[in-house]
C-alpha positions as CSV (number, residue, x, y, z in Angstrom):
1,X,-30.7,10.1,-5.0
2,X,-34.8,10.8,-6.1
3,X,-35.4,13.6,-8.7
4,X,-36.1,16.5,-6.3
5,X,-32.8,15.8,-4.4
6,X,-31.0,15.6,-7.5
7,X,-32.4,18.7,-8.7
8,X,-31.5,20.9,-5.1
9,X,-27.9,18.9,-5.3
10,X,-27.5,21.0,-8.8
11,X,-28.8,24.5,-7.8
12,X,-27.5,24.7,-4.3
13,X,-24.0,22.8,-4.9
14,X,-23.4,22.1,-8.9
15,X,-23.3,18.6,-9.3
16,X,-22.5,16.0,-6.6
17,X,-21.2,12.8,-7.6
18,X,-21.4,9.4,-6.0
19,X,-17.9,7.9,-6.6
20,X,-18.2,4.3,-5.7
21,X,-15.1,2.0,-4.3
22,X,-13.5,1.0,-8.1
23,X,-13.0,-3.0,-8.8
24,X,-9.5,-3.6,-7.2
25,X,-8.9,-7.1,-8.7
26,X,-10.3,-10.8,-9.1
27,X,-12.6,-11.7,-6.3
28,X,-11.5,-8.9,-3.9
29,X,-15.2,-7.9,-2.8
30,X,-13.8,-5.3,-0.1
31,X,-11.2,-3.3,0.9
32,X,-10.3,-1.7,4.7
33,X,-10.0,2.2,4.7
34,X,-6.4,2.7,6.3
35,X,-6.0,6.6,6.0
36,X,-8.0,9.5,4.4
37,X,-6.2,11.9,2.5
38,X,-9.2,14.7,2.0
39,X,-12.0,16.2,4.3
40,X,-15.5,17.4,3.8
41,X,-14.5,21.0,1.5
42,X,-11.4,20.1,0.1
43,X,-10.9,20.7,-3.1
44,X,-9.4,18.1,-5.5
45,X,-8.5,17.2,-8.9
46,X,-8.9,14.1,-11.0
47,X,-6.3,11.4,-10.3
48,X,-5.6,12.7,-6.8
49,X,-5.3,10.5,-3.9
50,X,-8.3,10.3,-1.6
51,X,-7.8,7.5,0.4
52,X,-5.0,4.0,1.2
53,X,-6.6,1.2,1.5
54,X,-5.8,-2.3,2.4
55,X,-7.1,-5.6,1.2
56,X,-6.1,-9.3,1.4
57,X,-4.1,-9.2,-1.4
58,X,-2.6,-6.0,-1.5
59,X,-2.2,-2.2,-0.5
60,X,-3.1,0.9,-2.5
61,X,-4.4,3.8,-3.3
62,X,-8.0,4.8,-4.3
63,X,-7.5,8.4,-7.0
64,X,-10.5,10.8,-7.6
65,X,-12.2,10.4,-10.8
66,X,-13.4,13.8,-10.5
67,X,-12.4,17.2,-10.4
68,X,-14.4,19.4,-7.1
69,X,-15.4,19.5,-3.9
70,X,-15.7,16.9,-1.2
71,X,-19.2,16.4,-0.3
72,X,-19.3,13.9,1.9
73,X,-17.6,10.8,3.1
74,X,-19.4,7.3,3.8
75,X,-16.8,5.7,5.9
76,X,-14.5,6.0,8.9
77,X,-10.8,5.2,9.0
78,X,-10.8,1.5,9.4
79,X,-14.1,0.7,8.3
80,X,-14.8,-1.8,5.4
81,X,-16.2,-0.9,2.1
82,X,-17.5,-3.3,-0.4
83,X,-16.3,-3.1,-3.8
84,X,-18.7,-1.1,-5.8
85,X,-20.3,0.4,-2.5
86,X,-20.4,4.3,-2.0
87,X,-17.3,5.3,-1.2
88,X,-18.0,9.4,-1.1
89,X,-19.6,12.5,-2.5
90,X,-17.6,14.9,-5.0
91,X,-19.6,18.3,-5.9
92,X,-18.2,19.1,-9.5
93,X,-19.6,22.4,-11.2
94,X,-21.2,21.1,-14.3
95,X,-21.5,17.6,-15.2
96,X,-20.5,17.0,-19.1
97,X,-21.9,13.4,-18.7
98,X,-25.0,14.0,-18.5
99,X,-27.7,14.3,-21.3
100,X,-31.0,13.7,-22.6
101,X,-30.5,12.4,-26.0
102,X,-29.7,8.8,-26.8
103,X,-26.6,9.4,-28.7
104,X,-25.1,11.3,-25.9
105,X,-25.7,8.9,-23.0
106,X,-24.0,6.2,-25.3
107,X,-20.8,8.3,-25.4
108,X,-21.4,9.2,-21.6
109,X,-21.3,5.3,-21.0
110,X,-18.3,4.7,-23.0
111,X,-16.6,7.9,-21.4
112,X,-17.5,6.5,-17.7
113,X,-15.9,3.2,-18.7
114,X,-12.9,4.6,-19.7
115,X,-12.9,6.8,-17.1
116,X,-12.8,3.3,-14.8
117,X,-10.4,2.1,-16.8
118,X,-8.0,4.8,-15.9
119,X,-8.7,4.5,-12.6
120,X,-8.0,1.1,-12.1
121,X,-4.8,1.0,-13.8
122,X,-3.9,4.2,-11.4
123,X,-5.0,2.1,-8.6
124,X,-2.7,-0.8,-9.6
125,X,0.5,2.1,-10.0
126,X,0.0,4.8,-7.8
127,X,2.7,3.8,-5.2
128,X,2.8,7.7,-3.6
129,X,1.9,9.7,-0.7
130,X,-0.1,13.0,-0.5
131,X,1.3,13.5,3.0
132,X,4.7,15.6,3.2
133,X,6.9,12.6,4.4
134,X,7.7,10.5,1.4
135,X,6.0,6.5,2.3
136,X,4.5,4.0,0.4
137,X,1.3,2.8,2.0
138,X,2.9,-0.6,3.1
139,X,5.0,1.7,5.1
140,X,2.7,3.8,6.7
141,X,0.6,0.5,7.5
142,X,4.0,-0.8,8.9
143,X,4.7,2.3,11.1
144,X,1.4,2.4,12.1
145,X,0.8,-1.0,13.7
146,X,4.4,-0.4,15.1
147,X,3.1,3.2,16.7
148,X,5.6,5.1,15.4
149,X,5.3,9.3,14.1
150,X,6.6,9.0,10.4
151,X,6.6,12.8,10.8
152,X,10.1,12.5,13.8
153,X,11.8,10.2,11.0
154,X,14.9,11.2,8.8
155,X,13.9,9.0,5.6
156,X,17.4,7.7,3.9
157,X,15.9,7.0,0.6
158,X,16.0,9.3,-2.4
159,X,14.2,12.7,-1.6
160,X,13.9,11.4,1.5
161,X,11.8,8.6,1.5
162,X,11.0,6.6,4.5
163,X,11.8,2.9,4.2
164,X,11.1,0.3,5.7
165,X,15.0,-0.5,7.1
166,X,14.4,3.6,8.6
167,X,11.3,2.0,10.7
168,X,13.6,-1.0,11.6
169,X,16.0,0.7,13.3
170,X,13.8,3.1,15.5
171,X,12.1,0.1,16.9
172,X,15.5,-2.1,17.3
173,X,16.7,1.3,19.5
174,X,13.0,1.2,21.3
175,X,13.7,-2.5,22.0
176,X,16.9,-1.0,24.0
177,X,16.0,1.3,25.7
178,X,12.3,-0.7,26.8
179,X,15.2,-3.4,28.1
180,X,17.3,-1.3,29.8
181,X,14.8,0.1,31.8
182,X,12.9,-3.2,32.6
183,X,16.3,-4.8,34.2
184,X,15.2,-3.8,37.5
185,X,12.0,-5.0,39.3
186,X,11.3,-7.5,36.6
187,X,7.5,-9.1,37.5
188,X,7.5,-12.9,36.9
189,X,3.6,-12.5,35.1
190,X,2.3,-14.9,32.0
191,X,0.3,-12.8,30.1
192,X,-1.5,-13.3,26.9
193,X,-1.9,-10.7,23.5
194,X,-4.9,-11.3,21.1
195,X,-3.4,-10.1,17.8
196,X,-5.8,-9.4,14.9
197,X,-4.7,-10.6,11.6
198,X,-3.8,-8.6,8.8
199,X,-5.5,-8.7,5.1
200,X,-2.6,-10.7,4.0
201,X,-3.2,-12.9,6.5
202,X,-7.0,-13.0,6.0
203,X,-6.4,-13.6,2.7
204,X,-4.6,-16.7,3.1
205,X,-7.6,-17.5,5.6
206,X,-9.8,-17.7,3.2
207,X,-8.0,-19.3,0.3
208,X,-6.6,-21.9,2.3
209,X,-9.9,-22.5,4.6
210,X,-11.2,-22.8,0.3
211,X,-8.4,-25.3,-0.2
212,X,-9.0,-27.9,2.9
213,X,-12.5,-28.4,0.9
214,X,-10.8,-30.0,-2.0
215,X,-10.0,-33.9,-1.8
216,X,-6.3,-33.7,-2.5
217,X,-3.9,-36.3,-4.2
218,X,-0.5,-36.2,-3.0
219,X,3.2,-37.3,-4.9
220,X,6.3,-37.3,-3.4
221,X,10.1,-37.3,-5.6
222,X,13.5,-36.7,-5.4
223,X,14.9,-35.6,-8.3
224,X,18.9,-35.1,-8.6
225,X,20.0,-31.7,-10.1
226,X,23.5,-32.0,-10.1
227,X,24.0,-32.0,-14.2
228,X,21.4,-29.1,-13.6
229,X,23.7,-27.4,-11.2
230,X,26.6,-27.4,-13.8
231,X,24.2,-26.2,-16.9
232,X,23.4,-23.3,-14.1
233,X,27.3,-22.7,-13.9
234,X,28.2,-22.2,-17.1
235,X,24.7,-19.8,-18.0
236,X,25.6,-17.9,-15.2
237,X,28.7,-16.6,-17.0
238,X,26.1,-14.5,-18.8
239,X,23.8,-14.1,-16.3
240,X,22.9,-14.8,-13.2
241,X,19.8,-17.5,-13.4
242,X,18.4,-19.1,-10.6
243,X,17.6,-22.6,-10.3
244,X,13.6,-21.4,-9.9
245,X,13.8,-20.5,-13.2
246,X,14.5,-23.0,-14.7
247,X,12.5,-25.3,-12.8
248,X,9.8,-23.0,-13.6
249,X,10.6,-23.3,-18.0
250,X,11.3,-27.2,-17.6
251,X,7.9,-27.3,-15.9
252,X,6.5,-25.7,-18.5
253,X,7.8,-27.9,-21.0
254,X,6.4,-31.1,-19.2
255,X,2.8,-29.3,-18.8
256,X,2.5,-29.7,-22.9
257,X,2.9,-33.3,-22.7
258,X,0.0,-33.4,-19.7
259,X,-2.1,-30.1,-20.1
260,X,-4.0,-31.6,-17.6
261,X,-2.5,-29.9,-15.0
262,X,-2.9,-26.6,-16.3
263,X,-6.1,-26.6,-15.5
264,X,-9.2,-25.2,-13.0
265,X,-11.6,-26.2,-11.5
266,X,-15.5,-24.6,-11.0
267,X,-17.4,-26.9,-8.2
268,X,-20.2,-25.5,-9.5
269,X,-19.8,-26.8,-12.5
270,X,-19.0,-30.4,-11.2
271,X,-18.2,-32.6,-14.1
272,X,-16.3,-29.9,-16.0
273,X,-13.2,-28.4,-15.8
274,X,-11.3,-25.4,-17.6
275,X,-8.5,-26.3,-19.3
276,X,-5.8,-23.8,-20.4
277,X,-3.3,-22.9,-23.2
278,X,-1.2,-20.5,-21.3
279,X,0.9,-21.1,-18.8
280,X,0.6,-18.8,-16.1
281,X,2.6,-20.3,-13.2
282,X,1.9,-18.8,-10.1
283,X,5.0,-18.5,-7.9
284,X,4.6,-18.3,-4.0
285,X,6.9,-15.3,-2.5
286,X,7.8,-14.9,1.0
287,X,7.1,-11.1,1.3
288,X,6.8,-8.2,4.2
289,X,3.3,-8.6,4.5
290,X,3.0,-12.0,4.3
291,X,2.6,-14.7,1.4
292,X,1.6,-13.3,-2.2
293,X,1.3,-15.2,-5.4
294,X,1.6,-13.1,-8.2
295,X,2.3,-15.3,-11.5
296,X,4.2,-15.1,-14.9
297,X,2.2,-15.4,-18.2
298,X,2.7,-17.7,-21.1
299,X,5.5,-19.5,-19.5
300,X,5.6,-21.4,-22.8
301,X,6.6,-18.6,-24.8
302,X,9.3,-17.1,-22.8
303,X,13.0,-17.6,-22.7
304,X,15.0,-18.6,-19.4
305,X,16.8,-14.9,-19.6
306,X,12.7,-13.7,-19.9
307,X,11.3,-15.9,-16.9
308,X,14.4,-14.7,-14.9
309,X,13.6,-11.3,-15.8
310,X,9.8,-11.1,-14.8
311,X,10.6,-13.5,-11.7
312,X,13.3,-10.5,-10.3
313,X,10.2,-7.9,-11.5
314,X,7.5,-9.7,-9.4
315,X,10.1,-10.5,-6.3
316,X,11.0,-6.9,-6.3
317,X,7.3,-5.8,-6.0
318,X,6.5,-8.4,-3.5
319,X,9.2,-6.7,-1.5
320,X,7.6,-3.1,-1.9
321,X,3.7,-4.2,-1.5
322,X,3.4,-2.8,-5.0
323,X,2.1,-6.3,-6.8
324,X,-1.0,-5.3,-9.1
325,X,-4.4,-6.7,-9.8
326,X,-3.2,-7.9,-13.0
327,X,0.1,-9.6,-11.5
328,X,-1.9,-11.2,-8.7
329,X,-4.7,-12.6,-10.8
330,X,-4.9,-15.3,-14.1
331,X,-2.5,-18.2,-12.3
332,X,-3.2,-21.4,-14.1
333,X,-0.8,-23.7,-11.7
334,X,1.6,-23.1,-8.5
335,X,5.4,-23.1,-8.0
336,X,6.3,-22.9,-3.8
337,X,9.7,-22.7,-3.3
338,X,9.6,-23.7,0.7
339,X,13.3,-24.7,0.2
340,X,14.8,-21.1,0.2
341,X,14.0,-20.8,3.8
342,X,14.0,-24.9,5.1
343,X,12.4,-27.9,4.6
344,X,12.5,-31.1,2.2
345,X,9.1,-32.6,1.6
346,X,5.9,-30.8,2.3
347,X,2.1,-31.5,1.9
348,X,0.8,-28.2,0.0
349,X,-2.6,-27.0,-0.4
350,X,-3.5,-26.1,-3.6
351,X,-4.2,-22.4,-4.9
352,X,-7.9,-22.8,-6.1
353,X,-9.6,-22.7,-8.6
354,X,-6.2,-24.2,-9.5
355,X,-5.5,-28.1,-10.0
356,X,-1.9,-28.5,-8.9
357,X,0.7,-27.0,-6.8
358,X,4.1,-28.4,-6.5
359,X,6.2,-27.6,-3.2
360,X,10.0,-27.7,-3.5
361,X,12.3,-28.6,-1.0
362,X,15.8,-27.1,-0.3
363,X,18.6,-28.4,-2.1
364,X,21.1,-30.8,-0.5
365,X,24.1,-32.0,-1.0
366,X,24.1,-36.0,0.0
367,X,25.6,-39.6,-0.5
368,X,24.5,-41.3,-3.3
369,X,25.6,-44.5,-5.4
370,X,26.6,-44.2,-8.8
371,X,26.3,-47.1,-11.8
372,X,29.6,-49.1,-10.2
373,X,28.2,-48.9,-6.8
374,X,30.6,-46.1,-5.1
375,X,29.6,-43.9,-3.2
376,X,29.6,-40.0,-5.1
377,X,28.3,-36.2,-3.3
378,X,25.0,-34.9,-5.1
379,X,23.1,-32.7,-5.2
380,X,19.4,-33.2,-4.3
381,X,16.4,-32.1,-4.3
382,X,12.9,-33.5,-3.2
383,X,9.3,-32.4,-5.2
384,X,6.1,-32.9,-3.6
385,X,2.7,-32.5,-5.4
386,X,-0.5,-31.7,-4.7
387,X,-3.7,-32.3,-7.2
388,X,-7.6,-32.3,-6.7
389,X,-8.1,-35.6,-6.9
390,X,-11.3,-34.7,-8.9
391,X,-9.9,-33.7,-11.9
392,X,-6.2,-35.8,-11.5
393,X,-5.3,-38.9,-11.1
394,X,-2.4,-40.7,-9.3
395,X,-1.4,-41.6,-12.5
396,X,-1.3,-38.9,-14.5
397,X,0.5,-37.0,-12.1
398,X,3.1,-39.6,-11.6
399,X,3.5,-39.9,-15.5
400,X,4.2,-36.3,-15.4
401,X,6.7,-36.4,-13.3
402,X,8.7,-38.7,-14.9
403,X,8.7,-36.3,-18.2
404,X,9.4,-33.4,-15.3
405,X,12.2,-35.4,-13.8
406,X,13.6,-36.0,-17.3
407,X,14.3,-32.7,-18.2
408,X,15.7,-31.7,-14.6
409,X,18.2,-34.8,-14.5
410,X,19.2,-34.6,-18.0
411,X,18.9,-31.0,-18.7
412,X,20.2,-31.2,-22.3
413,X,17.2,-32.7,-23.2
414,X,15.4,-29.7,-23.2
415,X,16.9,-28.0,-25.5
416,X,15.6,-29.8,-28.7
417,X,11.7,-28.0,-27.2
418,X,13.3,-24.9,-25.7
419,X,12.2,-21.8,-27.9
């Protein structure tokens, strides 16, 4: 906007603002527009909704950071918008902001950046509807590829809320009556559907299209958890923790013996790699949308009851769409826990700028020979690794998991490092 239109903008409308689409997390350099929630000449206040949005990684909501008048908006209902980009117009009535001396701008700057700040960390929590039928975004995305009026359903969540089970159910009784009525005169046709992917499934595109570029080093193991399986017994009398967990903590506790692993990768940075103190062990969950990796921090400073605690948090979210920038982003290594739905050995690709993701298998119950040679049940598990073989070698990773396989068969062992 030159000088001249900047000055007619002032006298003829107050102030009109460019707000620009706000940073929605590491490497996300665009976002779909899924639903307008304002016109040209609305009137609305800082904080409220404008716009859902959809990007590989997640869905949310994009707040005003303005109080006014909509001026104009740059883009149509599924059209993309680059992070950064103009996003629309807001006419405000006087702009405090702006000034002419030094000092002033300064404090503008720093008011702008907190401004974005809040924003942002709206963006990440705003999980709420402007429209008068209570639905998450995820929802209305759901209900909209499935063509069904949110505004004829009876939500059964609190206040009303529409759920996802509520959209279930309308198209499992559209399923019935669309058979009943196709018994009769039934055309033997082969037909094809070109389905468009979603950002989720974009997303994992792209990462994965990243990932076939890296040479990769494969391990296979089968570890036996069946001392583990009886440690799990008796903590469960206090609370209920999964065997994730505490593959996740004994994990951990190998990773300070081989930081190695912990590590990332820049390729263009070739003969250097990143190496890390935290542990932030990304965990890959089976969600609605499709697969998400959200991860918990310092894995090496949290309890079992801790990492049992954040792992329900960051399931939970998964479920509702509702994973934020800051969950989604800072993984140091992968966990992908293939076995809860089926499967014993896999071959995964690994998470970059990561150096290592382990996929576990499902847990069986088999035949095995025990020190006198009889045959005994347990209970097994299998463990298969995948490293850039530019940073790791076969051998580190296979001295790793011995210390790993330590802890897992022998689980009393860790105690003497648990903190």
């Amino acid at each position: 906007m030159n000088i001249y239109s900047r000055f007619l903008s002032r006298y003829f409308f107050g102030t009109v603002k460019i707000f620009k689409l706000p940073d929605l997390g590491e490497k996300i350099k665009e976002a779909t527009i899924k639903k307008w929630h304002v016109k040209i000449g609305d009137q609305v206040n800082e904080f409220d909704p404008v716009a859902d949005v959809s990007t590989d990684k997640m869905f949310t909501q994009i707040p005003s950071n303005y109080t006014g008048k909509i001026h104009k908006l740059f883009h149509q209902e599924d059209e993309t918008c680059l992070v950064g980009g103009d996003f629309l117009e807001i006419e405000i009535e006087s702009d405090n902001q702006e000034s002419t001396s030094p000092q002033t701008n300064h404090h503008s700057v720093q008011q702008g950046d907190t401004k974005q700040q809040e924003i942002h960390q709206t963006i990440q929590t705003n999980n709420t509807s402007s429209n008068h039928k209570l639905a998450t975004p995820a929802v209305r995305h759901l209900a909209k590829q499935k063509g069904i009026d949110l505004s004829k359903i009876q939500g059964s969540g609190k206040d009303g809320r529409i759920l996802k089970t509520d959209l279930e159910k309308v198209g499992q009784s559209t399923k019935e009556q669309s058979s009943s009525s196709t018994k009769i005169n039934i055309k033997n046709e082969s037909t094809s559907t070109v389905i468009k992917m979603s950002d989720f499934q974009k997303g994992m595109q792209k990462s994965m299209t990243e990932a076939n570029t890296i040479p990769h080093l494969y391990l296979k193991e089968e570890v036996d958890l069946t001392e583990l399986a009886l440690m799990r017994e008796q903590l469960k009398k206090e609370k209920n923790i999964t065997f994730m967990t505490l593959l996740i903590k004994s994990f951990s506790l190998a990773l300070i013996k081989y930081p190695i692993l912990n590590s990332t990768y820049d390729p263009t940075k070739q003969f250097e790699y990143t190496q890390h103190l935290s542990h932030n062990v990304s965990v890959a969950l089976d969600s609605p949308k499709g697969l998400v990796v959200p991860n918990i921090k310092n894995v090496q400073n949290l309890s079992i009851s801790q990492i049992q605690d954040e792992l329900n948090r960051l399931r939970t979210l998964g479920e509702k769409g509702q994973l934020s920038f800051n969950e989604l982003s800072g993984g140091t290594i992968c966990l992908s826990n293939i076995g809860t739905i089926g499967g014993t050995y896999t071959g995964p690709l690994i998470l970059a700028p990561q150096v290592c993701i382990v996929g576990i298998g499902r847990l069986m119950t088999v035949p095995r020979y025990d020190a006198k040679m009889n045959i005994v049940p347990r209970k097994i598990m299998n463990l298969s690794f995948g490293c850039d073989h530019r940073v790791i070698d076969g051998a580190t990773v296979a001295r790793f998991n011995n210390v790993w396989k330590t802890y897992l068969e022998n689980p009393t062992s860790m105690f003497i490092h648990l903190k």
